[in-house]
C-alpha positions, 0 to 999 in steps of 0.5 A: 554120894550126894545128890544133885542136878546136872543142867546142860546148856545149846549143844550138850542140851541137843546132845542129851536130849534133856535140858536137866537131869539128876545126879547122885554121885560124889565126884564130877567125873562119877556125875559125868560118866552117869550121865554118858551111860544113860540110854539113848546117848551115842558118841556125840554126848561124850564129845560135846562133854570133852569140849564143855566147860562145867561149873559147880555151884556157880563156881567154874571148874577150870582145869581141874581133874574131874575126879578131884571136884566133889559134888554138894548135896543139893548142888547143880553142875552147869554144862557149858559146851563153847559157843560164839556171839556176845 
C-alpha cells in the first residue's frame, strides 16, 4: 500500500465534490474504487471516472488495466475527464 493524493480536474472535480483527496492504496484501480465508495458519491462520479483519463506521476496510463498500474508512495494521480477547447 502506498500513500498519495488523487487530483481531479472540471467534471471529476464537480463530481467529487473535491478538488483532491488522499489515497492509500496499491494499485489505481484499488485508488479509484476508494474513492467511488467515499460518502456522498452517486453514479455521476463513476461515469465521469469511466470516460477520464488518468496520469500517474505526470505519466499517462493510457489503456492500461487499472489493476496493473501500481501507486508510488508519495505519488499523485491526475484525473483528467474529456474536455474540448485549445
Amino acid at each position: 500500500m502506498a500513500k498519495g493524493t488523487i487530483r481531479y480536474w472540471a467534471a471529476a472535480k464537480a463530481a467529487a465534490g473535491t478538488a483532491e483527496e488522499p489515497y492509500d492504496a496499491g494499485t489505481l484501480a484499488d485508488a479509484l474504487a476508494d474513492a467511488a465508495r467515499r460518502a456522498g458519491r452517486d453514479g455521476a462520479f463513476a461515469r465521469v471516472l469511466a470516460r477520464s483519463s488518468f496520469l500517474v506521476d505526470g505519466a499517462p496510463v493510457g489503456t492500461r488495466p487499472h489493476a496493473s498500474v501500481p501507486l508510488p508512495e508519495g505519488g499523485v494521480v491526475e484525473v483528467l475527464p474529456p474536455f474540448a477547447g485549445g
